[in-house]
N, C-alpha and C positions, 0 to 999 in steps of 0.2 A: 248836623241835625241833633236836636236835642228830645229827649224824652222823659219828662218829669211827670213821678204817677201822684196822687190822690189817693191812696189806698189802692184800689184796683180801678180808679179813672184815671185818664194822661190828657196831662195839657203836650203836643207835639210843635217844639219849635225847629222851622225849616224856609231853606234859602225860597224856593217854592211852593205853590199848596201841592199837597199832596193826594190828588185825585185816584190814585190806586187804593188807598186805603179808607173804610166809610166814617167819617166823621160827623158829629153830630154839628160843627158849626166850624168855617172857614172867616177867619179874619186877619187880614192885613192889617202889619204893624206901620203906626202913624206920627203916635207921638207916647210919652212915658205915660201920662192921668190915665189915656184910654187902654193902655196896657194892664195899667195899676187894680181899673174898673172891672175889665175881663178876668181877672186874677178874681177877686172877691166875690165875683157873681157865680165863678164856677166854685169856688171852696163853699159857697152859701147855697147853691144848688145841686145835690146831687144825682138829679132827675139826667143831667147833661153828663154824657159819657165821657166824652174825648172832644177835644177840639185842638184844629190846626192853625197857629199864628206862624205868619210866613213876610219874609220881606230877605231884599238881596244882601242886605249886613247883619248878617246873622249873629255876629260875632256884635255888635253893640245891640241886638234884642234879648242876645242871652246875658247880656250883662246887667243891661237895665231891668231884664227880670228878674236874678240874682238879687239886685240890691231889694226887692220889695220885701225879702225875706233876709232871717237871722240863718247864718250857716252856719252849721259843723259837718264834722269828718266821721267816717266810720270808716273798715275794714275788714274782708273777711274771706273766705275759704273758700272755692270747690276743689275736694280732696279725689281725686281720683285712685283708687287699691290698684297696687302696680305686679305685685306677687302672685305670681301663680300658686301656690303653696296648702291654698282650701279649696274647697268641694264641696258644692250645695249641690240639695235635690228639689230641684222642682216642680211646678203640678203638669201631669202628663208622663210622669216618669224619665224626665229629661234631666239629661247630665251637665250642668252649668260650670262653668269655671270660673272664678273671686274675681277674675283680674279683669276688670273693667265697673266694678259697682264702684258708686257715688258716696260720700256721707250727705245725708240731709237730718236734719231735726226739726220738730215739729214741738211748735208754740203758739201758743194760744189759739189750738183748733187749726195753724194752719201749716201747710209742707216751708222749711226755708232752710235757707244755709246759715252756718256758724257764722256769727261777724262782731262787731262791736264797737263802741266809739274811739275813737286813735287818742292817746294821754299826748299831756305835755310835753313837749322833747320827742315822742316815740314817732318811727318812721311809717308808711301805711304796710310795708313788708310782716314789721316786728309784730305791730299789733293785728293783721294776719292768724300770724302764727300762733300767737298768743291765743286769741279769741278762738282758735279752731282746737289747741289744747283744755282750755279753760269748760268750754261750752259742751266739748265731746271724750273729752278722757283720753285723749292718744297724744302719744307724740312722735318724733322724729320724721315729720312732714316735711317736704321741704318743695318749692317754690320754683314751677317750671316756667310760668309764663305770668305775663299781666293780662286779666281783658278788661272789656268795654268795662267802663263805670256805671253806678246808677243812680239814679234821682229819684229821694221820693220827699214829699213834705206832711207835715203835722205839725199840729196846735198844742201848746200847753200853756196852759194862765194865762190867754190872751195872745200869743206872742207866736208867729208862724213861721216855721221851721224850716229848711232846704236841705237836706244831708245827701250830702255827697257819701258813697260807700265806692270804695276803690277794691275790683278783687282780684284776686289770684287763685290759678289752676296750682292745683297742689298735686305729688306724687306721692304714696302713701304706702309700703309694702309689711308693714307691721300686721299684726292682730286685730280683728275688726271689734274693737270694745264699741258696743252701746251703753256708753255712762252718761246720761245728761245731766247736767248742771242743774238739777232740780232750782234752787234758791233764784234762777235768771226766768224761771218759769217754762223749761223748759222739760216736758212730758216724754219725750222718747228719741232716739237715735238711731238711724237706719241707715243702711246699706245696701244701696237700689240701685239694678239693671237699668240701661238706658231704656229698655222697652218695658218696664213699671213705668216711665214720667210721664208718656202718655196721656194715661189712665187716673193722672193725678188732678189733673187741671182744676176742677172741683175746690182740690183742697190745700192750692198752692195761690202764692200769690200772682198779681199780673206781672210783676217786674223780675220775676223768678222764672219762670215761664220765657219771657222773652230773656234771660241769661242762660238757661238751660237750650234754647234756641238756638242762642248764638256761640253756644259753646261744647257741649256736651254732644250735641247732633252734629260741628263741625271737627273735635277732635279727635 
């Protein structure tokens, strides 16, 4: 199964339709033109939320919908504070302990994680690390697990996008600097209890959201 968002809309490709979940339109894959058509009508429409294309070779649907678009790579971080070491107060008079907040940073009005496009030669690992140094002020992170990837696409000068962003669970026992990389436009840097993410939904994206799902609430 695949899930490629629109900004906060997803096209979901799957071997079956998927009737657990409500989608605004169910189409079986036929042939490439009619795939190509589906593509274009929902980037040109954003009245349609979600829709589900489904057939049993899923593995030649995701391909041919790949080629409809230009790819690149990104990379990037959930840093998880592994140190017990600080001591926050929070409201209610409650005694919290560091070791389980999050880094997130927050760009252009919305919650997201550290990431960035992977260079020449660089592996998704390096540029990772990098990007979670770069964007947040810290370092000596280092790299517990790989999870699910994500899909999102976008337009510049005509020309439509697919980026693949590959991440990693990071562990992270250092000093919780909030420095952001102003110059990438990035406004603040936090370090957020899994039960702040909640309450974020508002101001996070959809493809965040469902990584913070599948990983944050299962680690």
């Amino acid at each position: 199964m695949y899930k490629v968002h629109f900004e906060n809309r997803f096209i979901l490709i799957s071997s079956e339709p998927d009737r657990l979940q409500k989608y605004g339109l169910f189409h079986k894959f036929y042939d490439t033109g009619e795939l190509y058509k589906i593509i274009a009508e929902f980037q040109s429409n954003p009245q349609d939320q979600a829709i589900n294309i489904y057939g049993p070779d899923i593995k030649h649907i995701w391909k041919i919908f790949r080629i409809y678009f230009t790819e690149v790579k990104a990379a990037g971080g959930l840093v998880r504070h592994s140190s017990g070491r600080y001591l926050f107060i929070e409201k209610k008079g409650k005694l919290r302990h560091s070791s389980g907040r999050y880094l997130f940073i927050e760009k252009k009005g919305k919650l997201d994680l550290p990431k960035g496009h992977i260079e020449e030669g660089e592996e998704p690992e390096d540029c990772a690390l990098r990007e979670v140094s770069e964007e947040c002020g810290i370092k000596g992170q280092k790299i517990v697990s790989e999870l699910q990837p994500s899909y999102h696409t976008y337009s510049w000068e005509g020309i439509s996008y697919l980026k693949k962003t590959s991440w990693f669970l990071m562990n992270y026992d250092g000093k919780m600097i909030i420095k952001p990389q102003e110059k990438e436009g990035i406004t603040s840097v936090e370090w957020l209890l899994p039960d702040d993410l909640s309450k974020l939904k508002s101001s996070a994206w959809l493809s965040l959201m469902d990584l913070i799902n599948s990983s944050i609430f299962k680690v």
